[in-house]
ROMIZA-341325 format. One record per residue: residue number from 1; residue in three letters; chain; x, y, z of N, C-alpha, C in turn. Coordinates in steps of 0.1 Angstrom, whole numbers, plus 5000, padded with zeros to 4 digits. Each point is the difference from the previous one (the first is absolute). Layout:
N
{NUM; 'ALA'; 'A'; {X; Y; Z}; {X; Y; Z}; {X; Y; Z}}
...
END
This chain:
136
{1; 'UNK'; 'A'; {6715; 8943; 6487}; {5003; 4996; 5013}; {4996; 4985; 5001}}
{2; 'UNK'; 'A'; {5011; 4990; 5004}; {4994; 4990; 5003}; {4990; 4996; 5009}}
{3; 'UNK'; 'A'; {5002; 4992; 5005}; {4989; 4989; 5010}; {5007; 5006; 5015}}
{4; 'UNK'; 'A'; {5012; 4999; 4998}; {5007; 5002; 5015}; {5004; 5012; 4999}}
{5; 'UNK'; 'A'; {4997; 5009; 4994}; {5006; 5019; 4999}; {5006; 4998; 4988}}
{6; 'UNK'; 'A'; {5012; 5010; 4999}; {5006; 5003; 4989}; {5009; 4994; 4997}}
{7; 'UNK'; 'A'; {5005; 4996; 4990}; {5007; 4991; 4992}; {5014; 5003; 5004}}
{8; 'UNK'; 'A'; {5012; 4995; 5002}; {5016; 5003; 5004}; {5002; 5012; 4988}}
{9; 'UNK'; 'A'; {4996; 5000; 4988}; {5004; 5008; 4987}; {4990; 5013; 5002}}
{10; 'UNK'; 'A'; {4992; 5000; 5008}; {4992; 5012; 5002}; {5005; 5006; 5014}}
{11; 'UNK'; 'A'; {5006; 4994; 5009}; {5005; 5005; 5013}; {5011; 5007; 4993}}
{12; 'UNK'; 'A'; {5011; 4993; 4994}; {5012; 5006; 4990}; {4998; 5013; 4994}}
{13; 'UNK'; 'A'; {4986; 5002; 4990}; {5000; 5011; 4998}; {4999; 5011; 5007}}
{14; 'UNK'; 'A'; {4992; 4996; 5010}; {4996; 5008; 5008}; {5009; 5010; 5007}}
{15; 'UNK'; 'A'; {5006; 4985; 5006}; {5020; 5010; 5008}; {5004; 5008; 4990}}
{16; 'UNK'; 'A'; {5001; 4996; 4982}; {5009; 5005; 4999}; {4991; 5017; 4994}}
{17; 'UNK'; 'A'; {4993; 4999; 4998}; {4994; 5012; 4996}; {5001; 5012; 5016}}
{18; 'UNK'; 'A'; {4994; 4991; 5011}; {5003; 5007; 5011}; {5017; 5003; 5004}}
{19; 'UNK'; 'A'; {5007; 4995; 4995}; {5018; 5001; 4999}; {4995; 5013; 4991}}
{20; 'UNK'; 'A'; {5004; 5002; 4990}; {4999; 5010; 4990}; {4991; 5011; 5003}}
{21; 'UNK'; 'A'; {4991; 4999; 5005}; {4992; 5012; 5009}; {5010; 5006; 5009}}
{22; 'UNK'; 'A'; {5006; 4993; 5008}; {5004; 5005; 5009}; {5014; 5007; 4997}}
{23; 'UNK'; 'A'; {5007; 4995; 4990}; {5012; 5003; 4989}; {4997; 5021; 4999}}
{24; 'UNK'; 'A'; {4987; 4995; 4993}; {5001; 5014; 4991}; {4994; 5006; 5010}}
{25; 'UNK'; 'A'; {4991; 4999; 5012}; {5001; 5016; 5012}; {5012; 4998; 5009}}
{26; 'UNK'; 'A'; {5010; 4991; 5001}; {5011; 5007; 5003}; {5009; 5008; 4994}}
{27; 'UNK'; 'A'; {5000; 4996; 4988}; {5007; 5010; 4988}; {4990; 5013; 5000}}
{28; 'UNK'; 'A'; {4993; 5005; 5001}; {4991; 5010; 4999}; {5002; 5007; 5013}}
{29; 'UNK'; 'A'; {5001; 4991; 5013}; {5003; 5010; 5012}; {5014; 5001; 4999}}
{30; 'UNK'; 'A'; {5009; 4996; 4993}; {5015; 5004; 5003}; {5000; 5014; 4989}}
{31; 'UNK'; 'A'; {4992; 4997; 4988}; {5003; 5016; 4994}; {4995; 5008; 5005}}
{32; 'UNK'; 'A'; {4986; 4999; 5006}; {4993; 5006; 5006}; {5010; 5012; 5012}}
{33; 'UNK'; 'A'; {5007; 4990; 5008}; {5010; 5002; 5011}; {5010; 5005; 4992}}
{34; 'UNK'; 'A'; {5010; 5002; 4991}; {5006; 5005; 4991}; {4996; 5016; 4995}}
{35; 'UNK'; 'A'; {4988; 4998; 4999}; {4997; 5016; 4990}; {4997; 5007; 5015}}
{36; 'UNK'; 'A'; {4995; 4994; 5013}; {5002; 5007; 5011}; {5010; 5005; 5006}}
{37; 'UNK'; 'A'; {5014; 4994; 5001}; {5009; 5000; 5002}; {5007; 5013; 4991}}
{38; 'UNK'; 'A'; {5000; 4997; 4990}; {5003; 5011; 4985}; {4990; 5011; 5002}}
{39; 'UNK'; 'A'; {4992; 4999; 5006}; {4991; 5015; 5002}; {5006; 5010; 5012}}
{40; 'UNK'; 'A'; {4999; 4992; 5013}; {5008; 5004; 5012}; {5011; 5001; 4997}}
{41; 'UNK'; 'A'; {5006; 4995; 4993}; {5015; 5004; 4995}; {4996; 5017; 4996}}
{42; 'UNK'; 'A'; {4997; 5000; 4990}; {4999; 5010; 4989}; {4996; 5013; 5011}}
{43; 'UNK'; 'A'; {4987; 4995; 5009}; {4996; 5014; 5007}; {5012; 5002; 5012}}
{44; 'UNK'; 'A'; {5006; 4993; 5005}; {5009; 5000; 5009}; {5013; 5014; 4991}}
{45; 'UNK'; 'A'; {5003; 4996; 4990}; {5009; 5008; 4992}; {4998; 5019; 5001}}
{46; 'UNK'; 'A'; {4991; 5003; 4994}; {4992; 5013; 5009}; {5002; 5005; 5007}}
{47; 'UNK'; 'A'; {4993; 4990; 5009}; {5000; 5006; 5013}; {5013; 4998; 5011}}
{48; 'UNK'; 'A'; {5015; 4993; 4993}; {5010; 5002; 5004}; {5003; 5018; 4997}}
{49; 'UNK'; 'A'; {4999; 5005; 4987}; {5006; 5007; 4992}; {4997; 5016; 5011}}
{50; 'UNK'; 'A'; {4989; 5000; 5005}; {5000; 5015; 5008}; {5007; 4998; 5013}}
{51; 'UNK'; 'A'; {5006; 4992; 5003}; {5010; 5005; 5012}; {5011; 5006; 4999}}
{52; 'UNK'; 'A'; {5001; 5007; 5016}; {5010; 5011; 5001}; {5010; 5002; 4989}}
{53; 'UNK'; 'A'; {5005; 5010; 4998}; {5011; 5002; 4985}; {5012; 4989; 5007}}
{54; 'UNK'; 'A'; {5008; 4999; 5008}; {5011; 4998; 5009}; {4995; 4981; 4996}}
{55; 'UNK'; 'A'; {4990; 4996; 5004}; {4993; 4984; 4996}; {4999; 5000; 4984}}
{56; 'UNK'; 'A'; {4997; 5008; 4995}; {4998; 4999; 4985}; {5010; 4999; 4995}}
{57; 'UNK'; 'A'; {5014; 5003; 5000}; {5011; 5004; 4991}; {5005; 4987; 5004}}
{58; 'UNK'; 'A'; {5004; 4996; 5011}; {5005; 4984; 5001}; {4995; 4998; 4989}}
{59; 'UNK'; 'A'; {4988; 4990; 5002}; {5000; 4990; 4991}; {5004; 5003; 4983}}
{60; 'UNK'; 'A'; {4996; 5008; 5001}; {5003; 5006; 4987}; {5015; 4998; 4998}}
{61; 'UNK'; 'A'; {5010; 5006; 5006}; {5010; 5002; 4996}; {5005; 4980; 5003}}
{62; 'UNK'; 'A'; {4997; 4994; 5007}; {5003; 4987; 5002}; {4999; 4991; 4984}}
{63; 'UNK'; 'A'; {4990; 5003; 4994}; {4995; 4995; 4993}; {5009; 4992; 4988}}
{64; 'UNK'; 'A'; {5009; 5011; 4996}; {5013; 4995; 4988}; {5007; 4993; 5008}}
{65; 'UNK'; 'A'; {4998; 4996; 5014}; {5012; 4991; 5004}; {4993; 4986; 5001}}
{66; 'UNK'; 'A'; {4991; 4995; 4996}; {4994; 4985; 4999}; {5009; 4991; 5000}}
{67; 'UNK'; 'A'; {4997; 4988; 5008}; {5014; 4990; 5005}; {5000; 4994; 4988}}
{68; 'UNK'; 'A'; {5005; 4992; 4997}; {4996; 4984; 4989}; {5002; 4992; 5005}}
{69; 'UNK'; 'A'; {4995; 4991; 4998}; {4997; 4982; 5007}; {5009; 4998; 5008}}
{70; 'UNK'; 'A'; {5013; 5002; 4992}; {5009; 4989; 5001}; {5013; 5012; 5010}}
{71; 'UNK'; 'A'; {4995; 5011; 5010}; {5007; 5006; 5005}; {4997; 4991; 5014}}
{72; 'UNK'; 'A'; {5013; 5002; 5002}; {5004; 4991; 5016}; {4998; 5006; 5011}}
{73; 'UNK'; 'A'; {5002; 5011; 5001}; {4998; 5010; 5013}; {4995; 5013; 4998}}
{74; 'UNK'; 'A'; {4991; 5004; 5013}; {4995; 5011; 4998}; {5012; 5013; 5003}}
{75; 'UNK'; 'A'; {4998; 5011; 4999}; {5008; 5012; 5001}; {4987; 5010; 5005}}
{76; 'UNK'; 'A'; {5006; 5011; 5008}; {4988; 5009; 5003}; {4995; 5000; 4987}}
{77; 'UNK'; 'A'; {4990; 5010; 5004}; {4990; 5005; 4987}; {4999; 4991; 4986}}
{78; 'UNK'; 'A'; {5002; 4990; 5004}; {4999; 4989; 4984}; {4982; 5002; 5001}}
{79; 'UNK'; 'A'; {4994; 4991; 4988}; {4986; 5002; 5000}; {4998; 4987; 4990}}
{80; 'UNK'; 'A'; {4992; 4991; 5002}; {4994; 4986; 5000}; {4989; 5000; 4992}}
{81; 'UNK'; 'A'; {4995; 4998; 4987}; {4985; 4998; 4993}; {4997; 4989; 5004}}
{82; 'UNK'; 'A'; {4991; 4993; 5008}; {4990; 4994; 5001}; {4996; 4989; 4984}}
{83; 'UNK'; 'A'; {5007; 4989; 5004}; {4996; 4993; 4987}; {4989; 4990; 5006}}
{84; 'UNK'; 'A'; {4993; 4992; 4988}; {4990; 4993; 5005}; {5005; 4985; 5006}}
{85; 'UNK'; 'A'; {4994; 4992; 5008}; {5007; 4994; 5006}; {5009; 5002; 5016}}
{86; 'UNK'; 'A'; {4997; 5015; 5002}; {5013; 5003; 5013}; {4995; 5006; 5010}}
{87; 'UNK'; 'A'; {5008; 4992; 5010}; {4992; 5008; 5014}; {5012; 5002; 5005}}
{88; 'UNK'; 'A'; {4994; 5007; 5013}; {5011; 5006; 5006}; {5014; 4992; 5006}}
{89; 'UNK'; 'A'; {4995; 4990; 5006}; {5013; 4995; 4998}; {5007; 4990; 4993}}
{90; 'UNK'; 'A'; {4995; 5000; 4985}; {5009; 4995; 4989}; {5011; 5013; 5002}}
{91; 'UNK'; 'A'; {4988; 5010; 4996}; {5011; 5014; 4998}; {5008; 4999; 5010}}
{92; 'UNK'; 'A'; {4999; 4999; 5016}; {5014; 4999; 5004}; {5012; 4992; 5002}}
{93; 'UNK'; 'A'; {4990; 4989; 4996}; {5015; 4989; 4999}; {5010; 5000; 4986}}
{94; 'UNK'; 'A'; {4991; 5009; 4990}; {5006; 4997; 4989}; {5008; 5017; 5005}}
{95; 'UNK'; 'A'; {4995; 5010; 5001}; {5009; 5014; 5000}; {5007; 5001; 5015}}
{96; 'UNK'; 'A'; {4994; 4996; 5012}; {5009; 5005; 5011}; {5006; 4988; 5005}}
{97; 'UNK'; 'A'; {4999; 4988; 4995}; {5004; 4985; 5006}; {4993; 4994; 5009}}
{98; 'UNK'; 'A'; {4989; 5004; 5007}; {4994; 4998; 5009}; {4983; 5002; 4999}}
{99; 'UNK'; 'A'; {4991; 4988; 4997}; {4985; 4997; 4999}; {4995; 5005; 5009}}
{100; 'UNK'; 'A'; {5011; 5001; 5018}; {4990; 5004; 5009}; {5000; 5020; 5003}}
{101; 'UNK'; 'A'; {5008; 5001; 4989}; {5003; 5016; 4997}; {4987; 5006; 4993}}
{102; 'UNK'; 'A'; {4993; 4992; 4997}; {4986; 5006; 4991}; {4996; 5004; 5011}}
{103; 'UNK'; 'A'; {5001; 5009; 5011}; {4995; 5006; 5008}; {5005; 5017; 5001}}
{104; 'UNK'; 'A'; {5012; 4998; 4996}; {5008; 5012; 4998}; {4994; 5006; 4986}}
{105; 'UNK'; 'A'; {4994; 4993; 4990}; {4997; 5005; 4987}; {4988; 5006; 5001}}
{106; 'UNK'; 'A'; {4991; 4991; 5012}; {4987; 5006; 5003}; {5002; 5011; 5001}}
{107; 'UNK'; 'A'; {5009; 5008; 5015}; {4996; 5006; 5005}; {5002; 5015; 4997}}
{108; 'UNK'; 'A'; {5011; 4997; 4989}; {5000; 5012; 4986}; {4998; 5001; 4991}}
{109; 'UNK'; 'A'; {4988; 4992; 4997}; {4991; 5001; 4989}; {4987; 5002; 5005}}
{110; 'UNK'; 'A'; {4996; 5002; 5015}; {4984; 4999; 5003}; {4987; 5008; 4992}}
{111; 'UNK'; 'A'; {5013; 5008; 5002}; {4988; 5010; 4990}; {4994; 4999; 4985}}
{112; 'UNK'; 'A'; {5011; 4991; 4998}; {4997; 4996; 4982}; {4991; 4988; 5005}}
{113; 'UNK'; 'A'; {5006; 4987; 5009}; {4993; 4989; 5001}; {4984; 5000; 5008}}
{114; 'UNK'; 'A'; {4998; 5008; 5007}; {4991; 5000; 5010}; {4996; 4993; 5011}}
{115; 'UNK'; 'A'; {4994; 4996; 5005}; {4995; 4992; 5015}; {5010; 4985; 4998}}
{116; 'UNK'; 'A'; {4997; 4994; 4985}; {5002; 4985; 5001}; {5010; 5000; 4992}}
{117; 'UNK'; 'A'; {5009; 4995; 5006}; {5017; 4998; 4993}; {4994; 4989; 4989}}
{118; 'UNK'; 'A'; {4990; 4986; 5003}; {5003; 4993; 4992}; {4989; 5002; 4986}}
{119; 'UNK'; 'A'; {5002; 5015; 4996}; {4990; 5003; 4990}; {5010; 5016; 4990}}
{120; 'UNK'; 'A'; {5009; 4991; 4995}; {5011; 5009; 4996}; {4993; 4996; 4981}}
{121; 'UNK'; 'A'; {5001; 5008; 4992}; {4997; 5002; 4985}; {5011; 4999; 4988}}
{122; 'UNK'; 'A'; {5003; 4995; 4987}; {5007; 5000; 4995}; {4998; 5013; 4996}}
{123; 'UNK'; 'A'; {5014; 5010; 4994}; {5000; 5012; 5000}; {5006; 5008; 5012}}
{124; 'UNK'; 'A'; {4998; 4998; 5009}; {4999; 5007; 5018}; {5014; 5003; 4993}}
{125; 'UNK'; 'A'; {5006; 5010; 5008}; {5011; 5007; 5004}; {5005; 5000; 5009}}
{126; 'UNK'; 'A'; {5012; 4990; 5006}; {5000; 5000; 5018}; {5016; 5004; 4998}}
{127; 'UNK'; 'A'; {4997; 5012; 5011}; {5016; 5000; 5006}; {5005; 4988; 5008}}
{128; 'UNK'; 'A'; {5016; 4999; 4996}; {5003; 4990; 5008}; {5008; 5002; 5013}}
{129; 'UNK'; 'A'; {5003; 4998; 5012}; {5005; 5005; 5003}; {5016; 4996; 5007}}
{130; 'UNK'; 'A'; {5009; 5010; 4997}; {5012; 4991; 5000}; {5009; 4991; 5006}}
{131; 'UNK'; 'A'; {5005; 4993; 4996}; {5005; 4987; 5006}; {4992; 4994; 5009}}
{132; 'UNK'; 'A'; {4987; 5003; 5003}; {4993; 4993; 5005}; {5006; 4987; 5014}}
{133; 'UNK'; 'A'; {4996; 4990; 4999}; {5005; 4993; 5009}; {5010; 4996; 5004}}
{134; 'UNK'; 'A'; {5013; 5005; 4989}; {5011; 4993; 5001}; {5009; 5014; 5010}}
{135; 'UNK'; 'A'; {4993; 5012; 4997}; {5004; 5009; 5008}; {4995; 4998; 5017}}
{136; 'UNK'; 'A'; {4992; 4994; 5006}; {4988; 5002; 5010}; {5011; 4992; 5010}}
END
């Protein structure tokens, strides 16, 4: 330490070590929030699987019909995996033509999605529902 505090090259390190601190517990709370996310996923799965038989067989039987990216329009009973990156209304601008349609996706998927539409999982299984906005 100098005469007048710390030297310009000791403030420098300073930031930058405090930079780099702050680097790696963000990276640590994002996996942290990841393996949470992937847990609640996981227990959520379960505890879909004991409802009614008549709830159960849907999804199931929906399952072999998974959209792919690059499909333009939804059709009843189509079914949507959840890639990372996507919320709801990517999914509907990209499948029903309409962003402000991620409300219709919500509202047939609640039971998979839960309280917060904007906490959808890569993986998820969402019915879509058909023609969506362009039918409304």
């Amino acid at each position: 330490m100098g005469l007048f505090g710390k030297s310009d090259k000791e403030k420098e390190q300073e930031a930058q070590a405090a930079h780099h601190e702050a680097q790696r517990k963000m990276q640590e709370a994002l996996r942290r929030r990841e393996q949470e996310e992937a847990a609640k996923a996981a227990a959520a799965k379960p505890a879909a699987a004991p409802a009614p038989a008549g709830a159960a067989a849907a999804p199931a039987a929906a399952k072999p019909q998974a959209v792919p990216v690059a499909a333009p329009a939804a059709a009843d009973g189509e079914t949507y995996t959840v890639q990372k990156g996507d919320s709801l209304s990517k999914i509907a601008k990209h499948h029903l033509g309409d962003a402000n349609a991620w409300r219709k996706i919500y509202e047939a998927n609640k039971a998979v999605i839960g309280d917060n539409p904007d906490k959808i999982f890569p993986g998820q299984k969402l019915k879509l529902p058909g023609g969506g906005a362009r039918n409304a």
